[in-house]
C-alpha positions in Angstrom: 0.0 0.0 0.0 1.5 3.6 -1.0 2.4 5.9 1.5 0.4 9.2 1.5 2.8 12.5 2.5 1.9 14.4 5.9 2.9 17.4 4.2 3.4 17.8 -0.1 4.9 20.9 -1.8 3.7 20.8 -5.3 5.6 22.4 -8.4 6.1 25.0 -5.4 8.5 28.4 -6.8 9.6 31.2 -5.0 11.1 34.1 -6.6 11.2 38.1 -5.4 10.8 40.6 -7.8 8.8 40.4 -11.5 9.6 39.3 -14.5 12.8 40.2 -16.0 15.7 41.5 -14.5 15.2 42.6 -11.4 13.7 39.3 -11.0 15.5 36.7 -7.9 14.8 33.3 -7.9 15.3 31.5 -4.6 13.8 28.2 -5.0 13.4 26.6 -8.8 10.3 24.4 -9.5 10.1 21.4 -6.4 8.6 18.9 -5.6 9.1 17.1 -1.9 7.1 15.3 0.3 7.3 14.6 4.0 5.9 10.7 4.8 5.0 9.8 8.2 7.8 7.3 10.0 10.6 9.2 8.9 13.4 11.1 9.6 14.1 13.1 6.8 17.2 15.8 6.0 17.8 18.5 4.0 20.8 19.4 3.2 22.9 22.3 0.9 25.0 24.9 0.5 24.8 28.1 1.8 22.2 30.3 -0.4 20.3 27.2 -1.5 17.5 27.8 0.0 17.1 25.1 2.7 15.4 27.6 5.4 13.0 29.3 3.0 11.5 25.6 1.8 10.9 24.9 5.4 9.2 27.8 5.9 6.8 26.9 2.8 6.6 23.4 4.6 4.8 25.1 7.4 3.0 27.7 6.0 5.2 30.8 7.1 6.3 31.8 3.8 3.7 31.7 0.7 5.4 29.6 -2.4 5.1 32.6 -5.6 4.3 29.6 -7.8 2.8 26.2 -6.6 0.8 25.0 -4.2 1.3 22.8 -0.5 -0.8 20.1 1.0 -1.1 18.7 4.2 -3.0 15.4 4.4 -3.9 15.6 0.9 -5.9 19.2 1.2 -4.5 22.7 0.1 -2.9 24.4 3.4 -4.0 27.2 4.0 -2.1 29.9 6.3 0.3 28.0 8.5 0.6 24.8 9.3 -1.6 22.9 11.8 -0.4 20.8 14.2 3.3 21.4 13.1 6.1 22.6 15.5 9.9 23.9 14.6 12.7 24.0 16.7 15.3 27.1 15.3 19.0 27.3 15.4 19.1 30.2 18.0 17.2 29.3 21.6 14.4 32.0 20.9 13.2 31.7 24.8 11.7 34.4 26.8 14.4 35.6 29.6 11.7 36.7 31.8 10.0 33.4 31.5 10.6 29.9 33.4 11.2 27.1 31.8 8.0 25.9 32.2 6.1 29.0 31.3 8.4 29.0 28.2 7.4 25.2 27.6 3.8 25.9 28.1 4.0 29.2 25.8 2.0 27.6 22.7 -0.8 26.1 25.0 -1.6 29.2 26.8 -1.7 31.2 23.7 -4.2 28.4 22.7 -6.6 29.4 25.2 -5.7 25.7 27.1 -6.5 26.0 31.0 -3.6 26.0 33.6 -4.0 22.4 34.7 -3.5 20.5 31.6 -0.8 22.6 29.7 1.1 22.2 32.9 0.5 18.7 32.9 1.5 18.4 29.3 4.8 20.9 29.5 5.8 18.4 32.6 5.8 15.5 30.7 7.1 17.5 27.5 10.1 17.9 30.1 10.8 14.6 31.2 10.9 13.2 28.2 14.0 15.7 26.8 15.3 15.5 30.5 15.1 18.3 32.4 12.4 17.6 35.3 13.5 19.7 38.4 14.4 22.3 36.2 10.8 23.4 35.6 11.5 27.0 38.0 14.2 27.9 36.4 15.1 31.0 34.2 17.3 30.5 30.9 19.8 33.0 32.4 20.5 30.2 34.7 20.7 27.0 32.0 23.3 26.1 29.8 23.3 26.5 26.0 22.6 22.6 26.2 19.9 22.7 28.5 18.5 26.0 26.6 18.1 24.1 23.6 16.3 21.3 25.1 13.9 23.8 26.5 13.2 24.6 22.7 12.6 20.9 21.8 10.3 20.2 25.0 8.3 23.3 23.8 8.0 21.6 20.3 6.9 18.6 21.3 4.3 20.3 23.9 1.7 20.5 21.4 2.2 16.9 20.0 2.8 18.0 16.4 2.3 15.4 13.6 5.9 16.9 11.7 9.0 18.5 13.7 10.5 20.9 11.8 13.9 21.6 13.1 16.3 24.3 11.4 19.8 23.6 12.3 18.9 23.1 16.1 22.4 21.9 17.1 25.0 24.7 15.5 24.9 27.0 17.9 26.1 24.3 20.9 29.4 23.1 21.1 30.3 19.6 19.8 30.0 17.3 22.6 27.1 19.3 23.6 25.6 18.8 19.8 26.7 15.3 19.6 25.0 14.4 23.0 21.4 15.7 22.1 21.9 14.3 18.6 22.3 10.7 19.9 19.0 11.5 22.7 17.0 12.5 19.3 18.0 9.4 17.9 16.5 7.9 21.0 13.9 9.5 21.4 12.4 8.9 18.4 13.9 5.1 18.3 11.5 4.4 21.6 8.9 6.3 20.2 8.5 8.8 23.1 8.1 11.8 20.7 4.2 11.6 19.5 5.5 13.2 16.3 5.0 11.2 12.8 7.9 12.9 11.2 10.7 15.0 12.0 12.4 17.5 9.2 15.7 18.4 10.1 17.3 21.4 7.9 21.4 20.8 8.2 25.1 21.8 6.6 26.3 19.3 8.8 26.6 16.0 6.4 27.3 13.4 9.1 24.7 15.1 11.1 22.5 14.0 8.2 23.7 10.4 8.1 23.8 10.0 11.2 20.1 10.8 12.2 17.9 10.5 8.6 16.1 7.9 7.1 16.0 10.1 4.2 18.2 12.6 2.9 17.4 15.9 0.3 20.0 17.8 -1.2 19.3 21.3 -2.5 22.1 22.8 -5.1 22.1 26.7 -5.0 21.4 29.8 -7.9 18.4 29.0 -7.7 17.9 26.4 -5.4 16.8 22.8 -6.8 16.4 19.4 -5.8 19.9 17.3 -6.6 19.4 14.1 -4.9 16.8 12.8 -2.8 17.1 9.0 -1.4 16.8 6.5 1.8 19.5 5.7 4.3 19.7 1.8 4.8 21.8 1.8 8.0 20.9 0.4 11.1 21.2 2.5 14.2 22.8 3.5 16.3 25.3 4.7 13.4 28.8 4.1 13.1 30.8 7.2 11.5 33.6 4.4 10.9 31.1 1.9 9.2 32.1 1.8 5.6 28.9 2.7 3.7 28.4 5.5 6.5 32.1 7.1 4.9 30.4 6.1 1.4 27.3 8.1 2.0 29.3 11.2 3.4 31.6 11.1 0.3 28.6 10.8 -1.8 26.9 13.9 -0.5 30.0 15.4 -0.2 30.5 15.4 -4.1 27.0 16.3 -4.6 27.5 19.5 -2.8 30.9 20.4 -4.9 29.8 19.3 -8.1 27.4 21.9 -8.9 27.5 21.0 -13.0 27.1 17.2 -12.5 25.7 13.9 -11.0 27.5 11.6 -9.3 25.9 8.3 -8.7 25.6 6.7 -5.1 26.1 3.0 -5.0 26.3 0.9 -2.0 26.1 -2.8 -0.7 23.4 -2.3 2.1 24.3 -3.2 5.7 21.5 -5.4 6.2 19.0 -7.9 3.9 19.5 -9.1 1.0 22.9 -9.1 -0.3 23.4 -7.1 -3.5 26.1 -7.8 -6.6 28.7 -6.0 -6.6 28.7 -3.0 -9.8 32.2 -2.9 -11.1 33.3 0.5 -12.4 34.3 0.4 -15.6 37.7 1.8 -15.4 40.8 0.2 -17.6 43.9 -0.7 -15.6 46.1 1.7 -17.4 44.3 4.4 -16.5 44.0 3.5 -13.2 47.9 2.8 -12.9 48.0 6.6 -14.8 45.7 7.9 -12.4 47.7 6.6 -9.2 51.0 7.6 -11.0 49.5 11.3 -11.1 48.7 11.1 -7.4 52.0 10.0 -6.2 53.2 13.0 -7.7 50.8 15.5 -5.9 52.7 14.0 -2.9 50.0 11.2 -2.5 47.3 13.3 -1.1 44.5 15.6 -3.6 41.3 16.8 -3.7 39.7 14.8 -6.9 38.0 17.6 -8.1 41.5 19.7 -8.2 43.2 16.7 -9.7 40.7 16.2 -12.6 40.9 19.5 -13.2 44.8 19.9 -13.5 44.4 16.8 -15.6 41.7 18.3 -17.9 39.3 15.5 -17.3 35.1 16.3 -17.0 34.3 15.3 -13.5 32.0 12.7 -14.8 34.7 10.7 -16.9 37.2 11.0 -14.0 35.1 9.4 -11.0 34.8 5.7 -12.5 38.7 5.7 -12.0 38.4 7.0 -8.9 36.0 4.4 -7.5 37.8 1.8 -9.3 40.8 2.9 -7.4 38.9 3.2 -4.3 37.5 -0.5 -4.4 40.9 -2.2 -5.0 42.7 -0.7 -2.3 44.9 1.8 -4.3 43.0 4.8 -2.2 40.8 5.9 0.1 38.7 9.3 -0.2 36.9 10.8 2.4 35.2 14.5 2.1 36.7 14.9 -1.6 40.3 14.0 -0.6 42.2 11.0 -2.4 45.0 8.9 -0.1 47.1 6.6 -1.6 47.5 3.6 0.2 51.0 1.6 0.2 49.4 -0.9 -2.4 48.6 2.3 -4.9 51.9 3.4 -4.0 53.5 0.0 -5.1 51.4 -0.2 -7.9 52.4 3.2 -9.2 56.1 2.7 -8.2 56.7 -0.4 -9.4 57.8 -1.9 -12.8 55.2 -3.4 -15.4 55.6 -6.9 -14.1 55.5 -6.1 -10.7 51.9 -3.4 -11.3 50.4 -6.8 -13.0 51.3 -8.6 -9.4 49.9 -5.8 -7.3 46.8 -5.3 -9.6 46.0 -9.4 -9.6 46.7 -9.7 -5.9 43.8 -6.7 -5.3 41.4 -7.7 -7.6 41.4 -11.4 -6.3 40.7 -10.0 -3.0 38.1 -7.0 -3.1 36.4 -8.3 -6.4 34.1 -11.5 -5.4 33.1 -12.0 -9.2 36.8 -12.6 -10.8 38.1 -14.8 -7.6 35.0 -16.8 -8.0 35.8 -17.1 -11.9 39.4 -18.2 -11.3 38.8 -20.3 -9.2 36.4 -22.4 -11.3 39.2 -22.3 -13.7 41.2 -23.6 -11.5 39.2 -26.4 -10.4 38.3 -27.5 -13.9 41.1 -30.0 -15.5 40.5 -28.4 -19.2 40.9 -24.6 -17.3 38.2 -23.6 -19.6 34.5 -22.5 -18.2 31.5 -21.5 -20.1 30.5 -17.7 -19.3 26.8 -18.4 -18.9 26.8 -19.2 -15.2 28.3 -15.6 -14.6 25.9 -13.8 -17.0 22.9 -15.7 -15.4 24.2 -14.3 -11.5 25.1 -10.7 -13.2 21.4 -10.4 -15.1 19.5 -11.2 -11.8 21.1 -7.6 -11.0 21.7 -5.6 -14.2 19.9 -4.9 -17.6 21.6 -6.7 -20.4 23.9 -3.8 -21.6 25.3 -3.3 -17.7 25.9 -7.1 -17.9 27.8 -6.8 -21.0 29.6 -4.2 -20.0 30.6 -5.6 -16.3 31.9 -8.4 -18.6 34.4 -6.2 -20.2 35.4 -4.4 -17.4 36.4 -7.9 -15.8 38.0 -9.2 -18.9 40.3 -6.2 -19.2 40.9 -6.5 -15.0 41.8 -10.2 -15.8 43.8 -9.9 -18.9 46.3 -6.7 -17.6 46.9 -9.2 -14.5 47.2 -12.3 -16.7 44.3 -13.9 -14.7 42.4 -15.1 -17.5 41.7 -14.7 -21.1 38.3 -15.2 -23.1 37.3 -16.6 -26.3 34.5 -14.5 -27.6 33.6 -17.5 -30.3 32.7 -20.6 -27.4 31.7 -18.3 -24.8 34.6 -19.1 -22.6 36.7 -17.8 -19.6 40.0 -19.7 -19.7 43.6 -20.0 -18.4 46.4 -20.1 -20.7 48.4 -22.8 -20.4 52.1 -22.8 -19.9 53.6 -24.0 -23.1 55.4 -27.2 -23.1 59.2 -27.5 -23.6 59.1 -28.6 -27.2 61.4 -32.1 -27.7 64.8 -32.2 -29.4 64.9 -35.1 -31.5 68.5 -36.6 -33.5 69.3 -39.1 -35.5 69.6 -41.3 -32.5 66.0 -40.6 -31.6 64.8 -38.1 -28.4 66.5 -36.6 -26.4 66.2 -37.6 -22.8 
């Protein structure tokens, strides 16, 4: 059964000015919706326009084109039930914590009794019972913040809209209240059905989203919009956590193109593994430049001192990245010893270094050698591989994944292919031919 969106912006635009010149566009033409069970993020640069489409999500900004629902119906002023914590603490000095909790329900007409009933319990649950007397001049910028969350979640809203709540605490402080969200809404103590968090922070966004939007900037668009499979709580070391970050990362400094985001998920079924399709030499080119830029660059500096598009360049990059050769984090290639040996080393000594990686971190071509090697004739048919690669892959990926291992297999003398039976096989070491004489053999 299909989901239907707590809140939908439609085709929703918002631009100052009139036609022509004088004309700003802040937001291009989006679409988003927010679904209930989710934790979703938005993320982008700065002057992308992250705060203003929260503020159309709730109904304190109009969209200039396009419309917003909330349960399927037009909203109309701002948004019901719907609560947003802000960056800065935005409580009233001369108010108590509790009278600052319990704000929203008295301006709601709700009687003494039950709004301090509810801003009690809205206390508990963020942690800060016994502190209900207490003035902000006399709370820390932790417990300030906290204040702001228990008064959001006073009024039970159906979507928490939160605008980079945790920049303005320091980062144990930050990292602390991030991890009792994560818990909170983990345990289901918030009544909430959704929570929009707007960030700049991208492990922020990993770390606490089930979904993640990135916005790119002049006017501000939709670049990327997709699901976090990762169990929590979240490892910042966990592999596809780092591959997530990186992802994002490139989205946000690649203004003029798309990077793609693939990953093995860290739980269910397992997936096959996409090969880039990168040739050897250019990855042994592409190592060879690194090594010379002292073994440390920014990719998109390097591509760009090597006059490659962006586009062209990553597949090397991630090719390089899956065998070992490097490791990137926030845009920034490492070569790893093996790179180094590879791009040190002579040409029978790269074929070594390149067979020994791809037998380990590519599942496909140790499996294929080592049916080779099993077989007496060292010859096996390639329709066993194509079957597992096309449960994955359209027929053209499959092809191409096919090449891509051949010319792996081939540089490293791994195996060869004959394109007329279909086969993957070994060449066989040629025997030492026999010296005959008049006398007959030699022995």
């Amino acid at each position: 059964m299909e989901r239907q969106p707590l809140i939908e912006a439609q085709h929703v635009e918002k631009f100052y000015g009139q036609d022509g010149d004088a004309r700003i566009q802040v937001i291009a033409p989006t679409d988003l919706a927010v679904f209930p069970d989710e934790i979703l993020a938005l993320l982008g640069p700065s002057g992308s326009g992250k705060s203003t489409l929260m503020r159309i999500l709730t109904g304190l900004t109009r969209p200039s084109v396009g419309q917003v629902l909330r349960n399927g119906r037009p909203m109309e002023g701002i948004c019901e039930n719907a609560s947003i914590v802000f960056q800065s603490f935005a409580l009233f000095p001369w108010l108590t914590v509790i009278e600052n909790v319990t704000a929203p329900l008295k301006a709601a007409g709700m009687e003494l009794e039950e709004r301090t009933r509810r801003g009690m319990k809205a206390l508990d649950t963020v942690g800060l019972d016994g502190f209900e007397n207490a003035y902000p001049k006399e709370l820390s910028g932790g417990m300030k913040q906290r204040v702001g969350f228990a008064r959001a979640l006073v009024v039970e809203p159906e979507v928490l809209f939160m605008d980079e709540p945790f920049s303005a605490l320091d980062v144990l402080t930050a990292e602390n209240l991030r991890s009792e969200v994560v818990d909170l809404w983990q345990d289901h103590k918030m009544s909430t059905s959704a929570v929009f968090i707007v960030t700049h922070n991208i492990d922020e966004a990993v770390t606490l989203a089930d979904r993640i939007i990135v916005l790119g900037k002049n006017p501000g668009r939709l670049r990327t919009d997709f699901r976090v499979e990762l169990p929590r709580p979240r490892d910042r070391r966990h592999p596809t956590f780092r591959r997530i970050a990186d992802y994002i990362y490139r989205v946000l400094t690649q203004p003029d193109s798309m990077p793609s985001l693939e990953l093995q998920p860290a739980a269910g079924p397992k997936h096959q593994q996409m090969l880039p399709h990168a040739r050897p030499g250019g990855i042994a080119g592409f190592l060879e430049m690194l090594q010379a830029f002292g073994g440390r660059e920014d990719i998109y500096r390097l591509a760009d001192e090597l006059g490659f598009d962006v586009d062209d360049f990553l597949p090397i990059v991630e090719a390089a990245t899956l065998l070992g050769f490097i490791k990137v984090e926030e845009g920034h290639a490492d070569i790893t010893p093996t790179g180094t040996k590879l791009a040190e080393g002579d040409i029978d000594e790269g074929k070594r270094v390149f067979r020994e990686a791809v037998l380990e971190h590519v599942p496909l071509m140790s499996q294929i050698s080592r049916a080779l090697a099993a077989k007496p004739d060292h010859t096996v048919s390639d329709e066993l591989f194509r079957d597992i690669l096309d449960e994955h892959f359209s027929e053209e990926e499959v092809n191409r994944q096919i090449d891509t291992v051949l010319n792996w297999a081939r540089y490293s003398e791994l195996f060869d292919y004959d394109a007329k039976t279909h086969r993957f096989y070994i060449e066989e070491e040629p025997k030492p031919e026999t010296v005959e004489t008049e006398a007959g053999p030699a022995s």
